[in-house]
C-alpha positions in Angstrom: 0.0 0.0 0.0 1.2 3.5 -0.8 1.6 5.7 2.0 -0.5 8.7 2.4 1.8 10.4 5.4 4.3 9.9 7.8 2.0 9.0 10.0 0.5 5.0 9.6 -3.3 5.5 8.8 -5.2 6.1 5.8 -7.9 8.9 5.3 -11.2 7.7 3.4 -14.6 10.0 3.1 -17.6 8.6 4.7 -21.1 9.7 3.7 -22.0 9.1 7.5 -24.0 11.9 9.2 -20.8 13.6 11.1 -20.7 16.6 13.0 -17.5 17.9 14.4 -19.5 20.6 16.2 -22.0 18.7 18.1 -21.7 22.1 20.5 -23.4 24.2 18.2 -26.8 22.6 18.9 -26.6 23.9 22.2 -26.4 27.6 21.2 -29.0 26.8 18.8 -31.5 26.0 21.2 -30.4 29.1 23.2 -31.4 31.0 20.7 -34.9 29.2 20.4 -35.3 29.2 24.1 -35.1 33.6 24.1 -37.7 33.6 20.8 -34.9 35.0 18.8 -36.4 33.7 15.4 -39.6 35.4 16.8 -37.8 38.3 17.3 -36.6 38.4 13.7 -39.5 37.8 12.3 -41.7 41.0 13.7 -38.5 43.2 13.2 -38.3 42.0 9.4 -41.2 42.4 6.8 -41.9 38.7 5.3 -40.6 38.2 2.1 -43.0 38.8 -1.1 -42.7 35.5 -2.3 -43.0 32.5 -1.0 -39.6 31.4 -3.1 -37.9 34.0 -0.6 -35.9 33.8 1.7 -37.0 35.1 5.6 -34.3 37.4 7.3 -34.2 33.8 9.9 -32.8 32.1 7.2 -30.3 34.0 6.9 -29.5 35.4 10.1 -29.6 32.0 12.2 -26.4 30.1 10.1 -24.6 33.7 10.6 -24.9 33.5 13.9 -23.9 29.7 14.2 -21.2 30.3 12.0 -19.7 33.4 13.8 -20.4 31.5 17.4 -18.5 28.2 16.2 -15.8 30.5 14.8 -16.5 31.8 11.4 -14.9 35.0 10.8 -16.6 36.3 7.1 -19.6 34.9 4.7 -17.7 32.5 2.6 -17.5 30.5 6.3 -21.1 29.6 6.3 -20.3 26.6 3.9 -18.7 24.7 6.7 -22.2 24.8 8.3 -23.9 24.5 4.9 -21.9 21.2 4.1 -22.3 20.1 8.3 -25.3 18.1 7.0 -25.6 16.5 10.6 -25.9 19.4 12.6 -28.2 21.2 9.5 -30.0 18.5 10.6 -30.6 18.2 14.2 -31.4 22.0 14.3 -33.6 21.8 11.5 -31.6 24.2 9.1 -33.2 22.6 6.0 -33.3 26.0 4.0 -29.8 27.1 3.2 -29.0 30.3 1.2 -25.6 30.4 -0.8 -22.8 32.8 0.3 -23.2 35.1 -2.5 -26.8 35.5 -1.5 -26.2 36.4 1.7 -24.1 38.8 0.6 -26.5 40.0 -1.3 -28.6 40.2 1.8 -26.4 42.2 3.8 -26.1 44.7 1.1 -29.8 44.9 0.2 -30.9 45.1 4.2 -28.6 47.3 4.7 -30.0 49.9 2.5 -33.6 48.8 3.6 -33.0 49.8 7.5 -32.0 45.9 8.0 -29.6 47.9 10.9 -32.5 49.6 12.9 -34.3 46.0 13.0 -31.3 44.1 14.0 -30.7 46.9 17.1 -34.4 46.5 17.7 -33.6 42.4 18.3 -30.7 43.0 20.0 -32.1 45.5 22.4 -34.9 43.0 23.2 -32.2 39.9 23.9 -30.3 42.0 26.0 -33.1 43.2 27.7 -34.3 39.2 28.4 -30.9 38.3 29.8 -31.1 40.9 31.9 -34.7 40.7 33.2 -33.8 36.9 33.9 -30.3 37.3 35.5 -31.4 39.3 38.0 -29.2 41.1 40.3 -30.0 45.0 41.9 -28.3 48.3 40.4 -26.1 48.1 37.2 -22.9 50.1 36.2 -22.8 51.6 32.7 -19.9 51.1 31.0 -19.7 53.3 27.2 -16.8 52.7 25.2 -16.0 53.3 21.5 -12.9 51.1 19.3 -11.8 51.5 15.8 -12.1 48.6 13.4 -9.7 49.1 10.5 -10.4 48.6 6.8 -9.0 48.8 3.7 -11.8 49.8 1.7 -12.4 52.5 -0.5 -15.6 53.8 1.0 -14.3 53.5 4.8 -13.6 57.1 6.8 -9.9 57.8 8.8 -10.1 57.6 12.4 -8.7 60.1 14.9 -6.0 56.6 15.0 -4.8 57.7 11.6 -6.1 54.7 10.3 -8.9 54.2 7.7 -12.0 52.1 9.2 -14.9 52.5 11.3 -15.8 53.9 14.8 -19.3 52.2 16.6 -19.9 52.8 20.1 -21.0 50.7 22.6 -22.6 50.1 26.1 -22.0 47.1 28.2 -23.3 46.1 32.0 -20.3 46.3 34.0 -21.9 43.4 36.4 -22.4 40.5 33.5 -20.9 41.9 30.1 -23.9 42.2 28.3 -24.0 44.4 25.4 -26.9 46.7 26.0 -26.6 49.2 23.2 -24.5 49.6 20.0 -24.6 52.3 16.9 -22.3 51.4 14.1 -20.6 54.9 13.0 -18.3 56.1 10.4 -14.9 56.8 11.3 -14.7 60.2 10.9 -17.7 60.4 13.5 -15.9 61.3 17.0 -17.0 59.0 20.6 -18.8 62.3 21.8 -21.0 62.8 19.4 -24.3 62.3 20.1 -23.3 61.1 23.3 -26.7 61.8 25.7 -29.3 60.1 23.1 -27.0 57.2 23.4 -26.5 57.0 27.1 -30.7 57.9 27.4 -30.9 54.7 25.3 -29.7 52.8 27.3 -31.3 53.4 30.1 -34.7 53.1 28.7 -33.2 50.1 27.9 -32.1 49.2 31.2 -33.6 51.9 34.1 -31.6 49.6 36.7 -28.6 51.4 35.8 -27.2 53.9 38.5 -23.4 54.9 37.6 -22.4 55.9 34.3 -18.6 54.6 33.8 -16.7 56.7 30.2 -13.5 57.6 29.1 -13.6 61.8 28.1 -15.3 61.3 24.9 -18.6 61.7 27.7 -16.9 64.6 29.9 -19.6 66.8 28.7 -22.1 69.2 30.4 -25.1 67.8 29.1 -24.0 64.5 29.9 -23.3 65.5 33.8 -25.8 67.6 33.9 -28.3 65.0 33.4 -26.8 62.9 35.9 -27.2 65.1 38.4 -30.6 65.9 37.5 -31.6 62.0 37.3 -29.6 61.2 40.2 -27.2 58.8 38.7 -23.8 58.5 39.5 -20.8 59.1 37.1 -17.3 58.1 37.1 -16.1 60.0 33.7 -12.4 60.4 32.1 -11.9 64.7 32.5 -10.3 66.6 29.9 -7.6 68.6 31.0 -9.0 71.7 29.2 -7.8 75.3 30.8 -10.5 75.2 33.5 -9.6 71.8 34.9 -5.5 72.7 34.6 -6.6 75.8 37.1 -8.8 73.3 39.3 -5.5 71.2 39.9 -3.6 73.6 41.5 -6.7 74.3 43.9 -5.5 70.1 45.3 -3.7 69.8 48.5 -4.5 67.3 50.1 -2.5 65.3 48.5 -2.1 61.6 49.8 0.4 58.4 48.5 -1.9 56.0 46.3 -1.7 52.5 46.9 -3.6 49.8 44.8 -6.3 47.4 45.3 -3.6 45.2 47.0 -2.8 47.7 49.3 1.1 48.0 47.6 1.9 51.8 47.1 2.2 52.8 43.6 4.3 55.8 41.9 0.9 58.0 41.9 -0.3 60.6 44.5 -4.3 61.4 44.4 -6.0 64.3 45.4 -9.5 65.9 44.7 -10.7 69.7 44.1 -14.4 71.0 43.4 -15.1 72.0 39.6 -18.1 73.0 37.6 -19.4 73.1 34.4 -21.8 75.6 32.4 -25.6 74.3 33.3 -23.9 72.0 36.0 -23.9 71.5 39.8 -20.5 71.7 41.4 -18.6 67.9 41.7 -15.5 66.7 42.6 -12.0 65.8 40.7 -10.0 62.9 41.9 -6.9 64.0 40.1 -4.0 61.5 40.0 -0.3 63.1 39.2 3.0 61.1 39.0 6.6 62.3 38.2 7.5 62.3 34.4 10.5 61.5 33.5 10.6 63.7 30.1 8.8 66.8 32.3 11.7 66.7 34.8 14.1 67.8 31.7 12.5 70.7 31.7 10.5 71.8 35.1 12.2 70.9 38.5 9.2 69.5 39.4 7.1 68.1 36.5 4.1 65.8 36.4 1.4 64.1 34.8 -2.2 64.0 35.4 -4.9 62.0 35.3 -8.6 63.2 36.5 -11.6 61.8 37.2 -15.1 63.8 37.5 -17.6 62.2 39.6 -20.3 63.0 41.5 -19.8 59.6 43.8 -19.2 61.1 47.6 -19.9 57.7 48.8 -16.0 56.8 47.7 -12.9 58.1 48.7 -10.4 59.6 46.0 -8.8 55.9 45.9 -11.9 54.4 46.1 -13.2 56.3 43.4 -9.8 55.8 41.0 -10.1 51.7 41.7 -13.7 51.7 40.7 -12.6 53.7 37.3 -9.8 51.3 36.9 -12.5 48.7 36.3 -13.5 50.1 33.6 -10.7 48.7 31.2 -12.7 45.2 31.4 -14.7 46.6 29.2 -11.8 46.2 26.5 -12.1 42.7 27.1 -15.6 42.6 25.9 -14.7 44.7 23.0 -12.2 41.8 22.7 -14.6 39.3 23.0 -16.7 41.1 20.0 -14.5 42.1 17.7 -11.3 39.1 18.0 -13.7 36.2 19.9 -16.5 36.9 17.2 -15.2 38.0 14.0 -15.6 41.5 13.9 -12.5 43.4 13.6 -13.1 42.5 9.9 -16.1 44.0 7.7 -17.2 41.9 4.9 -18.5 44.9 2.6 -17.3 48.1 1.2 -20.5 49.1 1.8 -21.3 51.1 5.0 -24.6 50.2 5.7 -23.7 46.6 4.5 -21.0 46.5 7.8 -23.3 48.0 10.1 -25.8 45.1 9.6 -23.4 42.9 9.6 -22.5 44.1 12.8 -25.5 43.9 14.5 -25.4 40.3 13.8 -22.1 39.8 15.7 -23.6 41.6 18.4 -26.6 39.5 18.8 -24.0 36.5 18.3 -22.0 37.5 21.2 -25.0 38.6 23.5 -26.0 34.7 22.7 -22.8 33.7 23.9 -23.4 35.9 27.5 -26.5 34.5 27.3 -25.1 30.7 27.2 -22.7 31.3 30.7 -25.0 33.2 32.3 -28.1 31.3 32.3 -27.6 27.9 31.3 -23.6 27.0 32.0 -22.6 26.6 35.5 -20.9 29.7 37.2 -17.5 28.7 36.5 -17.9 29.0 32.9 -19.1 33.0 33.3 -15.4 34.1 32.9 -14.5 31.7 30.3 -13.8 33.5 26.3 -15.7 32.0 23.2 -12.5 30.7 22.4 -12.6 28.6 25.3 -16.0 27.8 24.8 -15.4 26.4 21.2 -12.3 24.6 22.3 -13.9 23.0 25.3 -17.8 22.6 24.6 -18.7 23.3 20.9 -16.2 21.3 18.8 -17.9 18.1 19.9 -17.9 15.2 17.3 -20.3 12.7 16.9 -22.8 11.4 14.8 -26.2 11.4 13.9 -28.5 8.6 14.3 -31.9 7.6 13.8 -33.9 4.7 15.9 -37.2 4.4 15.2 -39.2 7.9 15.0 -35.9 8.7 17.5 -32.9 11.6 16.3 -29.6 10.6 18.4 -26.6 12.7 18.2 -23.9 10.4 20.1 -21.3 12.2 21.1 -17.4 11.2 21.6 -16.8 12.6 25.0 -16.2 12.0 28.7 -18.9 11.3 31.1 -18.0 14.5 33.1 -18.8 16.4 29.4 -21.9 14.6 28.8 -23.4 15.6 32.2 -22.8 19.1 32.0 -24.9 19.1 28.2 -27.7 17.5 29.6 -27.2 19.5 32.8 -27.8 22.5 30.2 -30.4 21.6 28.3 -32.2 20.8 31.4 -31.8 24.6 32.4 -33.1 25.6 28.8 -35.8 23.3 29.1 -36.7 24.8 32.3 -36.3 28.5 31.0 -39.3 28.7 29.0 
């Protein structure tokens, strides 16, 4: 026998019924389970013939495919060609890649965005309502996705791409809110209307967490007059330069660990036009290129907030905590595809978008209501290594559908420990 490899065994196709990502059929009755098809359906007009395709049909593989770790459309023929798991999730209607595409593009134009926020809005809204849990911190951050294409605006990171904004629940990484913007659109743009979004969406919230692209009046302002606490990233315009040299109480900082660091922390009182007065935590250090030319340079860092239930340290740990929210931007963008636009068409992207972020809001969803706790912190990397790339094979017994599954006992108890909890969610 001629050798196919180094290695001694022979490859031959089988027109068995395999699946090498038995996992998958989880997630898809997670999305079931939170009435995301029903979702779709009200947010989407019905195709006008009955030869169409529904928005389902094409939004329910993108999903899989991005969840099992598909990064662009051309992926969805693994899960076309995955005849096994097409199978036991009842994917029988399967649009080509180039019709998707055309999808996308054609949705896109047709407000497919607004529907898909509408959907994603209402899931976040359901994990929410079902996790529990008392007050919720607010955390608004914006990232740059790069691109190459023509249409695609420069970012203030010199690069050419795209700019969307997002809110996440500091307590359980949810994604509340997104908008999908242009990269020539700046963070603080808009800014209110998106943070009074998301708190329709969510009235639970009480502290606003941002970098400075939200140190604005209005934005304070409204806090105060709502009551809501803010932890927000100053600019250190003219007025706030003057405010530092009101500090003197100056005081060492040490971190969460209680080891000193090289920062000192101290607060002054500032105001805004239309504003209440409220305090700066102002951290300074010694720099290093300053002291070349002033005998006794630093650099700052400030902090407005309106939280006088914290000390100046408390209140610069609590804002440190905000940089887990790059981890869910991560999580989006790396984890589920989408530092990468498939289109050179804007409106195209931004639908696109919305899908990853309903995919990785289904993910959340997965850990925090059906997985048990120690799987909360895990990435979707993690999750595909360890609990989506599942083989096994499909078999039928009578009028029964098996999908036997090459894993440890351990394995198989925690799947039918989960869809016991899905089962029970309804």
């Amino acid at each position: 026998m001629v050798p196919q490899g180094i290695l001694p065994f022979k490859l031959e196709r089988t027109d068995e019924l395999l699946t090498s990502r038995g996992g998958l059929t989880i997630f898809a009755e997670t999305m079931r389970v939170l009435q995301v098809e029903k979702k779709i359906r009200a947010a989407f007009p019905h195709p006008g013939s009955n030869r169409g395709y529904e928005a389902w049909s094409y939004i329910e593989p993108l999903v899989l495919m991005l969840i099992g770790g598909g990064r662009q459309v051309e992926d969805l023929r693994e899960i076309r060609d995955d005849q096994a798991l097409r199978s036991l999730i009842g994917l029988d209607r399967f649009p080509s890649s180039s019709t998707v595409g055309d999808w996308l593009a054609r949705w896109g134009k047709r407000g497919g965005r607004k529907a898909m926020n509408t959907v994603n809005e209402d899931v976040a809204r359901t994990i929410v309502n079902r996790t529990g849990g008392g007050d919720y911190t607010l955390d608004i951050d914006g990232t740059v996705i790069e691109s190459d294409k023509e249409k695609a605006e420069w970012t203030y990171k010199k690069v050419k791409g795209y700019q969307p904004i997002l809110g996440f629940l500091a307590e359980n990484n949810v994604c509340l809110a997104s908008e999908f913007r242009p990269g020539n659109i700046p963070g603080h743009s808009q800014a209110l209307k998106f943070f009074k979004r998301c708190l329709r969406l969510c009235p639970k919230i009480k502290t606003l967490r941002s970098d400075s692209a939200y140190y604005q009046a209005d934005i304070i302002g409204w806090c105060q007059e709502k009551k809501l606490g803010f932890t927000i990233t100053a600019d250190q315009n003219n007025s706030v330069k003057e405010a530092i040299r009101t500090v003197r109480d100056w005081t060492p900082l040490v971190d969460k660990k209680d080891r000193p660091t090289d920062r000192e922390v101290g607060t002054a009182i500032h105001t805004m036009p239309e504003t209440e007065a409220f305090r700066l935590v102002v951290q300074r250090w010694r720099d290093p290129q300053l002291l070349l030319f002033e005998p006794n340079g630093y650099s700052y860092y400030i902090i407005a907030t309106n939280r006088d239930d914290l000390s100046a340290r408390e209140v610069v740990l609590f804002h440190n905590q905000r940089g887990e929210v790059e981890n869910s931007i991560k999580e989006l963008k790396i984890g589920l595809g989408m530092e990468r636009m498939t289109s050179g068409d804007f409106k195209a992207n931004a639908l696109w978008f919305a899908i990853g972020v309903l995919a990785y809001n289904l993910a959340a969803a997965q850990k925090l209501l059906f997985l048990s706790p120690e799987w909360k912190t895990k990435t979707i990397s993690s999750v595909r290594w360890q609990l989506i790339q599942l083989a096994g094979r499909l078999v039928r017994h009578g009028r029964q559908v098996i999908l036997r599954l090459a894993i440890s006992k351990e394995k198989m108890a925690l799947l039918l420990e989960t869809r016991g909890r899905i089962t029970a969610f309804i």
